[in-house]
C-alpha positions in Angstrom: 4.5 -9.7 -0.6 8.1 -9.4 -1.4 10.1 -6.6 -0.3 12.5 -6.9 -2.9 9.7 -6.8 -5.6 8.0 -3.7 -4.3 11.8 -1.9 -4.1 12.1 -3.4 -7.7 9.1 -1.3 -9.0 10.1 1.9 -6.7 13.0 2.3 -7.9 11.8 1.8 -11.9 9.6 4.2 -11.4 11.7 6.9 -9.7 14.2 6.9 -12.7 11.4 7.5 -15.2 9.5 10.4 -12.9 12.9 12.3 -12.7 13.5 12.3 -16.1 9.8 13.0 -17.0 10.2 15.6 -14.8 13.0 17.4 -15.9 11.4 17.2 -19.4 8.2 18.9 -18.1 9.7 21.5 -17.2 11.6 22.4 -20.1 8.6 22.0 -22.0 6.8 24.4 -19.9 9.3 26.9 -19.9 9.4 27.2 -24.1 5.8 26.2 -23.8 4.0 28.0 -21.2 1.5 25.5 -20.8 -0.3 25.4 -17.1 -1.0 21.7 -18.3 3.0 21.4 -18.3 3.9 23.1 -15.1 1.1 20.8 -13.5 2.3 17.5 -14.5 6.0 18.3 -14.1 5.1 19.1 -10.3 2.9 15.8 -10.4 6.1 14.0 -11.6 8.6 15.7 -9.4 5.8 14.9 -6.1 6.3 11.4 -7.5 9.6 11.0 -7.5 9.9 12.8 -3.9 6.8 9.9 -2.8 8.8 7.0 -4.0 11.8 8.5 -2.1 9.5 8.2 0.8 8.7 4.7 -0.1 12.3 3.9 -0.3 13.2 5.5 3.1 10.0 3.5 4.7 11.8 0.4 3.5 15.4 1.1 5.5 13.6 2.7 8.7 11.2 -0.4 9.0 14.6 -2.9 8.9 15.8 -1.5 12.2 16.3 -4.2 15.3 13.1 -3.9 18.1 14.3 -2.2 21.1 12.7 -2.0 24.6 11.0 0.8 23.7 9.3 -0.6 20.2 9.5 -4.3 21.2 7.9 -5.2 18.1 10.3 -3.6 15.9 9.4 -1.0 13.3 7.7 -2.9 10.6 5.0 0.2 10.4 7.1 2.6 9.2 6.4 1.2 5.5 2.9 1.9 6.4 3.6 5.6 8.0 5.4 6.6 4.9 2.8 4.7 2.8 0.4 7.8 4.5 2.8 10.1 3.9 2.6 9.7 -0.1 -0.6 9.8 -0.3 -1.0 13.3 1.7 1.8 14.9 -0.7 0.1 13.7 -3.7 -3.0 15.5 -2.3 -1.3 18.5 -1.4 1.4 19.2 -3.7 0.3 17.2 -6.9 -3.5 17.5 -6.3 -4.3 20.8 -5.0 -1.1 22.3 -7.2 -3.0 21.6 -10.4 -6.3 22.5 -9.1 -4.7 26.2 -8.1 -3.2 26.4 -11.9 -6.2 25.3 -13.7 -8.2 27.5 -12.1 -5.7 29.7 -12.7 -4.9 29.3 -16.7 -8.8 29.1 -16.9 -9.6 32.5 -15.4 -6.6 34.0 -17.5 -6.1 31.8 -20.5 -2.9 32.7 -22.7 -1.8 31.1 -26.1 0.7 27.6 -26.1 3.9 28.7 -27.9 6.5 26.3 -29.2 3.6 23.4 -29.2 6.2 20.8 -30.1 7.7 20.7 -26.8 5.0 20.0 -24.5 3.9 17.8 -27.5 6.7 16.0 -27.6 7.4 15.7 -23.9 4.1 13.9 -23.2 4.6 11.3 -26.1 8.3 10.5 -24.4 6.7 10.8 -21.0 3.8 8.1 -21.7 6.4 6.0 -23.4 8.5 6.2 -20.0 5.9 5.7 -17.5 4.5 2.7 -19.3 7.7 1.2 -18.7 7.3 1.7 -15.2 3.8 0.9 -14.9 4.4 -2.1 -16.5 7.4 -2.9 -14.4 4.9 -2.8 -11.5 2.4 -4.7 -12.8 5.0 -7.3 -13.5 6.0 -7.8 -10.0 2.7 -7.1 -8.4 1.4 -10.6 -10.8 4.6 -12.5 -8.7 2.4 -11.9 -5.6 -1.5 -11.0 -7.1 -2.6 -14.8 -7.5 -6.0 -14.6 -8.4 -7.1 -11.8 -7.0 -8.5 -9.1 -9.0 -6.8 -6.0 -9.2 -9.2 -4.2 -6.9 -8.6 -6.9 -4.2 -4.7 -6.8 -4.2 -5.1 -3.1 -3.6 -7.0 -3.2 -0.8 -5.3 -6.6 0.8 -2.3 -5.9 0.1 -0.5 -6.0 3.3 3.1 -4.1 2.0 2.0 -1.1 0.2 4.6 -0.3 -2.2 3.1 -2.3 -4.9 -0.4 -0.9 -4.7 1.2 2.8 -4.1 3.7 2.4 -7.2 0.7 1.3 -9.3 -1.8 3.7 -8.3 0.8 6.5 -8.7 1.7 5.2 -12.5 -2.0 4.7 -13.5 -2.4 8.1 -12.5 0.3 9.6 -14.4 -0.6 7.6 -17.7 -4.0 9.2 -17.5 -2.6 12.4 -16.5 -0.3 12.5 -19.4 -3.4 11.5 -21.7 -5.3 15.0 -20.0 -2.6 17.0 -20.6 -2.3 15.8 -23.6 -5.7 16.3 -24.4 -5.7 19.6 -23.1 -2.7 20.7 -24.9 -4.6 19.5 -28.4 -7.5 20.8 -27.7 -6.0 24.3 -27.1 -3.9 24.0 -30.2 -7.1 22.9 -32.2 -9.1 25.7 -31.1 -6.7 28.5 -30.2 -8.3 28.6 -26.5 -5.9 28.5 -23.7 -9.2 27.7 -22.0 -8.7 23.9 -22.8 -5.2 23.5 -21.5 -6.7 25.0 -17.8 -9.3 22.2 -17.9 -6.6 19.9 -18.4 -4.8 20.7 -16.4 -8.0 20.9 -13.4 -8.9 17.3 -14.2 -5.5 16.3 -13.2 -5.9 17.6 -9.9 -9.2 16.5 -9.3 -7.4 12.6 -10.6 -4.7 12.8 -8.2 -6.6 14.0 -5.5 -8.8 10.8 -5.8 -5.9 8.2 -6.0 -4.5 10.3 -2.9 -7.9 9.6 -1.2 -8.1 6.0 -2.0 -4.5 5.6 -0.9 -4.8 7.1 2.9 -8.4 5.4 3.0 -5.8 1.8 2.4 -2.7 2.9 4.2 -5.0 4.1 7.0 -6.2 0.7 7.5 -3.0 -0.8 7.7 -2.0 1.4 10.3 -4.8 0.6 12.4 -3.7 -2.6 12.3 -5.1 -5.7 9.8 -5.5 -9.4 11.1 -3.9 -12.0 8.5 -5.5 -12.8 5.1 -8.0 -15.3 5.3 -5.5 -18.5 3.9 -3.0 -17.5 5.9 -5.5 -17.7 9.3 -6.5 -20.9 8.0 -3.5 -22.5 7.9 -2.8 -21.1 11.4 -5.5 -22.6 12.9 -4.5 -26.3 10.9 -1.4 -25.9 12.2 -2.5 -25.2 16.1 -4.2 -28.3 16.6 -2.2 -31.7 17.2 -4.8 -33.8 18.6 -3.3 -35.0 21.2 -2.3 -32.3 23.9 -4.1 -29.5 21.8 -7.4 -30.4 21.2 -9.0 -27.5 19.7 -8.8 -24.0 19.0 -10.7 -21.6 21.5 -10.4 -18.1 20.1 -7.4 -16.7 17.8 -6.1 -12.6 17.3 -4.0 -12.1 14.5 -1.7 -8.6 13.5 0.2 -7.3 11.2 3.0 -5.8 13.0 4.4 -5.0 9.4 3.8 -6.0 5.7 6.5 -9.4 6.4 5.7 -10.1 10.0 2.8 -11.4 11.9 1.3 -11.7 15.6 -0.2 -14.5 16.7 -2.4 -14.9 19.7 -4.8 -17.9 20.6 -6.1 -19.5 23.5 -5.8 -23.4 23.2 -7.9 -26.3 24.9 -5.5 -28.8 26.5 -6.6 -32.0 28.2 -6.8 -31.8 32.1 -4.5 -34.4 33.0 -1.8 -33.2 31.0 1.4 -32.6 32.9 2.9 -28.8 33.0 5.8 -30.1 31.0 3.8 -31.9 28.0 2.1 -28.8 27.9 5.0 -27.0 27.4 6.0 -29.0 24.7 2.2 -29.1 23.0 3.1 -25.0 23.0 6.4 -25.1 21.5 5.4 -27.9 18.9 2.3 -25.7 17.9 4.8 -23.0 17.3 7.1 -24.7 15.3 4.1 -25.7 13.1 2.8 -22.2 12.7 5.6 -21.0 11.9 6.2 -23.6 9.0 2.4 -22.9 7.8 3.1 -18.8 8.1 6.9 -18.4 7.9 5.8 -14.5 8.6 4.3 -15.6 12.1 7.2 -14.6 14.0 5.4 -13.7 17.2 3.2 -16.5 18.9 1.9 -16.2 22.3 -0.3 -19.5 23.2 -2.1 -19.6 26.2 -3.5 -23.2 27.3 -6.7 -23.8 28.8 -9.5 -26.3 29.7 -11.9 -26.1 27.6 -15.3 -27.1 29.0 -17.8 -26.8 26.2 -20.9 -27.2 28.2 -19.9 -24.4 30.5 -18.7 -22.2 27.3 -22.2 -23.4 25.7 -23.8 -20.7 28.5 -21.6 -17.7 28.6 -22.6 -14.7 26.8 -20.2 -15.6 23.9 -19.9 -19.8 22.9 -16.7 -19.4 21.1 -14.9 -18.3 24.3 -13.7 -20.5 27.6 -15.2 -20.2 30.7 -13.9 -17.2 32.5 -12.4 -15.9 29.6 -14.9 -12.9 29.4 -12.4 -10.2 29.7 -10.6 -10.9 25.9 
């Protein structure tokens, strides 16, 4: 996934949260809507998650050093977590707190034209966003459905910035909704319950966003094409006769470890093994331009004596990987 394309969306949708923000809380103040305060906090925990985002990006550029020899790639992913815990806490939980809150002590919406107002200019801005994101997630979706790029996704700003906007377009709908409803009726009682679905929303796109980010930073193999063409690319048919076993990591959204055991022929000179290696390289590394680290270690490959170990797919005396 392109770096540039998630950084795209980021910053499309920071602009619009900090002005939906600001406009929130304007409203609430003439207003005194609890379904106000809550979405201008949503917005404002938003815009402080895709400042996160942002800051993932420039940490995870930083040069490897002997201490993290395979750079810092998973700092997108560690800031990735980070989002989705603030969106529990502070968006989530927030508007849970002042539902319950408006609902136990309902009071009357003054001034309805400004929260009114607010939410019609803040759908109209966070469309734009969300449509911004959607446009550059399609660069990279192919044909997976939207519930598959969200949970293969390997660089989670995309899936994070949409997530975040769906969330605030139905938010804004609740409030909204809330805010009618109390208007309609006179009940202050509505705009609480408005304002508690909210919460209960974003703390279930927070959940679904750790439960992803999590998973990256445990560490994913490559998608499924991209192992394919890996294991193409291994294979010459000459010196490197087959595959024996392959690992594959993420080591960040844009870079990739490779590991694999090859079967080379047992006359085969040390030095045309050496070049076998290196070719097999070169040709991963045109397949997966993202497999930058490739560790190949040649064997002989006996497939009667692999035939009787405990696990086929493995050389002989190769139980310990």
């Amino acid at each position: 996934m392109s770096a540039s394309g998630g950084t795209k969306a980021i910053v499309a949708a920071l602009a619009a949260n900090l002005a939906i923000a600001v406009a929130k809380f304007v409203a609430y103040l003439f207003s005194g809507s609890s379904s106000m305060l809550a979405e201008s906090v949503h917005s404002l925990a938003d815009s402080g998650n895709q400042g996160l985002l942002l800051l993932g990006g420039k940490k995870a550029k930083r040069e490897a050093t002997p201490e993290h020899p395979f750079g810092y790639g998973r700092e997108r992913y560690i800031y990735a977590f980070l989002v989705s815990i603030v969106l529990f806490t502070v968006g989530g939980m927030f508007a849970i707190y002042e539902g319950y809150e408006k609902i136990h002590d309902p009071h009357e919406i003054t001034n309805w034209y400004w929260p009114v107002g607010v939410l019609v200019f803040a759908i109209i801005a966070e469309s734009f966003s969300f449509r911004t994101a959607i446009k550059e997630s399609n660069l990279v979706r192919g044909n997976l459905t939207w519930r598959q790029f969200v949970k293969r996704a390997k660089a989670p700003e995309l899936p994070v910035v949409l997530l975040e906007d769906l969330g605030a377009l139905v938010g804004l709908f609740l409030a909204l909704g809330g805010v009618g409803l109390a208007l309609l009726t006179g009940n202050g009682v509505w705009d609480g319950i408005g304002t508690l679905c909210i919460g209960v929303l974003l703390i279930v796109i927070a959940i679904i966003l750790a439960a992803e980010t999590k998973s990256l930073l445990l560490g994913e193999a490559a998608g499924t094409d991209d192992v394919e063409k890996i294991k193409a690319a291994v294979v010459d048919g000459h010196t490197v006769t087959s595959l024996i076993h392959m690992r594959t990591l993420h080591l960040g959204p844009e870079e990739l470890l490779v590991a694999a055991k090859i079967a080379v022929r047992s006359d085969d000179t040390a030095a045309e093994v050496a070049r076998a290696i290196n070719d097999a390289e070169t040709r991963i590394r045109e397949a997966v331009p993202i497999a930058r680290v490739i560790y190949l270690e040649p064997d002989i490959y006996d497939a009667a004596a692999a035939a009787s170990a405990p696990d086929p797919a493995k050389a002989p005396g190769d139980d310990a990987h």
